[in-house]
C-alpha positions, 0 to 999 in steps of 0.5 A: 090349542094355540097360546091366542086361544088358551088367553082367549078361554081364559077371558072367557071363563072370567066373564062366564064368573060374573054371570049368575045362576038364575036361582042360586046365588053361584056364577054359572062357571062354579056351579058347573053349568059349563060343560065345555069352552072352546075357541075356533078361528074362522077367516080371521074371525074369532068364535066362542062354542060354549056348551052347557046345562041347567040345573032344570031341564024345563027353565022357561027363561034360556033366551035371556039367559042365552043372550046374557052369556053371549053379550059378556063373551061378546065383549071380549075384544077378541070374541067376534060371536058366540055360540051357546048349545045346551046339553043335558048329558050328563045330567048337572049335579050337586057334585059338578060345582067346584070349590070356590061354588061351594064357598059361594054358597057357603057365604051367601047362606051365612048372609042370609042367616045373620 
């Protein structure tokens, strides 16, 4: 991977950060929604492959939810489009979020319990 894709993924996850999970109140970075992120540079256009799960197989509401991930990764000044394909395997679990998710969920519990 070249240093412009490396600067470009990390854009790209600090925008996937500010995107919440649909139902808990983690971004969809930290709860390890986010499988895989890569950078491909195509006739001097730049895409974003971003493969991902949910947490529920049968979500009714991924088009939204699609269309949220690919206008942040879009409006990265790089990212001339976006590619969001859903995986279910392995399937997410709880084990998959990572500590700054668990820290997430930690604080909006203490939130709701004060």
């Amino acid at each position: 991977m070249k240093k412009i894709d490396n600067i470009i993924v990390e854009k790209v996850i600090e925008k996937l950060k500010t995107i919440k999970d649909l139902e808990l109140p983690i971004n969809i970075y930290d709860l390890g929604l986010i499988y895989k992120t890569d950078v491909e540079i195509l006739s001097d256009s730049v895409y974003v492959n971003i493969e991902m799960t949910l947490i529920n197989s049968r979500c009714n509401s991924t088009k939204s939810f699609t269309d949220e991930i690919i206008s942040n990764i879009k409006s990265i000044d790089e990212v001339d489009d976006c590619r969001i394909k859903f995986v279910f395997s392995p399937k997410w679990e709880v084990t998959m979020i990572t500590a700054d998710g668990l820290e997430q969920l930690r604080n909006a519990d203490k939130n709701n319990h004060s």
